[in-house]
N, C-alpha and C positions, 0 to 999 in steps of 0.2 A: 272585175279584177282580171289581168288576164292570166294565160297559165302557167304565168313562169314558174319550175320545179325548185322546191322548196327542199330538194333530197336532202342536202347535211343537215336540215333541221327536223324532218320526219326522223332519217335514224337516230338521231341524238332523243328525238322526244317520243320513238316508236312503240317506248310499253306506255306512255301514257295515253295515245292515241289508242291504245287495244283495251285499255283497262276502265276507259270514257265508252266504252260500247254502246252506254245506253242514250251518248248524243250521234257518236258515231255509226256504228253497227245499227243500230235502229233507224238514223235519219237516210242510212245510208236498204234500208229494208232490209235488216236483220241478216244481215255477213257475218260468216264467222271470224272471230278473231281469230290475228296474225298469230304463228308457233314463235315463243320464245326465243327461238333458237335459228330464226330467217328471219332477224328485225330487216334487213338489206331486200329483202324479196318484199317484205310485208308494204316496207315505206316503199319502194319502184311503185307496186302495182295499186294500192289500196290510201295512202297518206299526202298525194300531193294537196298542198293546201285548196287550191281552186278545185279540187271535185268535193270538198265537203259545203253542203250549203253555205251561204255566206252569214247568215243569222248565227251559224254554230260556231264558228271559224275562231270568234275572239275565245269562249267557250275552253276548247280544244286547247291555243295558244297558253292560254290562260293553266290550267293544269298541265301543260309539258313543262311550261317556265315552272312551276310550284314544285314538279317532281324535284327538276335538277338544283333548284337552290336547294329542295332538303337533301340530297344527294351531297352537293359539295358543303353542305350542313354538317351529313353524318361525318363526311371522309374529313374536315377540321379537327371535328371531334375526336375523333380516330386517331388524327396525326399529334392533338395535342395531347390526347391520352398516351401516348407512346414515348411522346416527347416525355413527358412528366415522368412517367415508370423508369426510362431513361436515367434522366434526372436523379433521381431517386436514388437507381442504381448506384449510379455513381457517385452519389454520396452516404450512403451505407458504406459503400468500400470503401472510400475516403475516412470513413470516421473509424470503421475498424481498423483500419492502415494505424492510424493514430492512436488511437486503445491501444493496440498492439506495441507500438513504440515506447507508448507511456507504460507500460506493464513489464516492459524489456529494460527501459532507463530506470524503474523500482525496484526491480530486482536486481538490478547492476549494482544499485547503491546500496543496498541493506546487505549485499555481497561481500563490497569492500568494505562497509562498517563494519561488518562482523570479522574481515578479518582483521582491521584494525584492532579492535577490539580486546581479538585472541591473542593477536601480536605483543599488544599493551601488558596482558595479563600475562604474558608468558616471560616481559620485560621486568616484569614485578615479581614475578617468581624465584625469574634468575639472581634480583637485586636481593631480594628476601635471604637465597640459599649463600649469594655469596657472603651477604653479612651475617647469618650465621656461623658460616664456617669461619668469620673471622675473630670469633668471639671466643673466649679464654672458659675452662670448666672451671668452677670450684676446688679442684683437688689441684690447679696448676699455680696454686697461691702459697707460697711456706706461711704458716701459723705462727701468730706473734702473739706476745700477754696482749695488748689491746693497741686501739690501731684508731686513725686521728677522722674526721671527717672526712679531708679531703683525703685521706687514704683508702675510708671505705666507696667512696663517692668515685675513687679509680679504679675501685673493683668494677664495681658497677657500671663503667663506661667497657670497661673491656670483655666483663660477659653479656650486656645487656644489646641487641643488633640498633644500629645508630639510627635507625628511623622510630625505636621506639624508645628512645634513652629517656627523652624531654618526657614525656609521659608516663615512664617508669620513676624519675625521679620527682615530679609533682605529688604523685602519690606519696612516694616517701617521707617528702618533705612536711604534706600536713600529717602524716602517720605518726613521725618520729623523729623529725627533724631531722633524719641520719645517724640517730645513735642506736647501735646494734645492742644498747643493754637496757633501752626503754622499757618499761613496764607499768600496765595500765594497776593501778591499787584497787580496784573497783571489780574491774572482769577480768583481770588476768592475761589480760594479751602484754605480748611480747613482742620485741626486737624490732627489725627494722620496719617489718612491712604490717605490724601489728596483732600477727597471729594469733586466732583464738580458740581453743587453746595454746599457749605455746609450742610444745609440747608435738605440736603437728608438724610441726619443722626436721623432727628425727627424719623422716621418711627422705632427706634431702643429705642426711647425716649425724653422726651420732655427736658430733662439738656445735652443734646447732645455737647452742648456749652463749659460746666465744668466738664464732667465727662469724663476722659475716658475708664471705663469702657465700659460706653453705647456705646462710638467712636470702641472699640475693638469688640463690639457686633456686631454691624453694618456692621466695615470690615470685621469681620469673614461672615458673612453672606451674604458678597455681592462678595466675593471671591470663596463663593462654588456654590452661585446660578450661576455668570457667568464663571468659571473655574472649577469648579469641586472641589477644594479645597485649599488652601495657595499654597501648590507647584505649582498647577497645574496654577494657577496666574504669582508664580513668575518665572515659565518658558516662560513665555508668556514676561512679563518685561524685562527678560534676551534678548530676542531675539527683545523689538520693543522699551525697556527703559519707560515703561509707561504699566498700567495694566487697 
């Protein structure tokens, strides 16, 4: 073979040529290996391919090719590992990015729900107060000897707030059909809303007897203090026939 110099491929493959000592260095009568750090000196003086026997040569070739394919092995790996963590990266923040939005657009909305909400009830409040105040007392009624259904049945629309009239009047209706002088012969209840004792109606006025305005004062009042309000009575009624 002749001597043509082999340099870009001794330095490329100079530590595996130093690290084969015991084809090289020994075939070669025990030279010291090249310093790490002068592969360029090491391959000039000691790696051209034609000074190492010819029997060793493939040998030689043979582990420089091995180093660098695991070289550009390792450095794949390296780069795909990098690429991956990358990768990765970047979709962690991507998904927080989104967590985050979606955590931002639930709190947005249980935001405005609630203020709707407040809004609503504050609407119903107001609705509440102003039909109260539009509602008539018992003492703003002149008292008469006796007074017809639909006369007491306009008491009752004028003191009674309009969202709760229909259910203030159901009750009445199976109570006592509207006559303010109904009496039970059995228990003793009275009047319109069926009071038991009757008797409990002074607390509302003392003509509780012949008025009933004063009787409508009373049930209103004894309907919201133990139910919350007419409806909230005659749902009670619906469900046990008695309030």
């Amino acid at each position: 073979m002749s001597r043509i110099s082999v340099r870009g491929f001794a330095v490329a493959s100079a530590t595996a040529v130093t690290t084969v000592g015991a084809v090289v260095g020994v075939a070669a009568g025990g030279a010291p290996a090249a310093d790490d750090n002068n592969f360029e000196a090491a391959a000039a003086d000691t790696t051209l391919l034609a000074d190492i026997p010819a029997g060793q040569q493939a040998q030689v070739q043979t582990a420089s090719l091995t180093q660098q394919a695991d070289a550009q092995a390792s450095a794949a790996d390296s780069a795909a590992k990098k690429s991956a963590e990358e990768s990765a990266r970047l979709q962690a923040a991507k998904d927080a990015k989104s967590k985050k939005a979606a955590a931002e657009a639930k709190a947005e909305a249980e935001r405005q729900a609630a203020e709707k909400a407040k809004e609503a009830k504050e609407e119903k409040e107001e609705a509440e107060r102003a039909s109260r105040s539009s509602v008539r007392d018992a003492s703003s009624f002149s008292a008469q000897g006796s007074y017809t259904v639909a006369q007491v049945q306009a008491m009752a629309r004028q003191m009674v707030p309009a969202d709760q009239f229909q259910c203030f009047s159901n009750i009445v209706n199976h109570e006592s059909t509207w006559n303010y002088r109904a009496t039970n012969p059995s228990s003793g209840a009275y009047g319109l809303m069926q009071a038991l004792p009757g008797h409990k109606m002074s607390s509302a006025g003392a003509d509780w007897q012949t008025n009933p305005a004063t009787q409508i004062k009373w049930g209103l009042s004894y309907m919201d203090g133990r139910y919350g309000s007419p409806c909230g009575a005659w749902s009670f009624w619906q469900a046990n026939n008695w309030y």
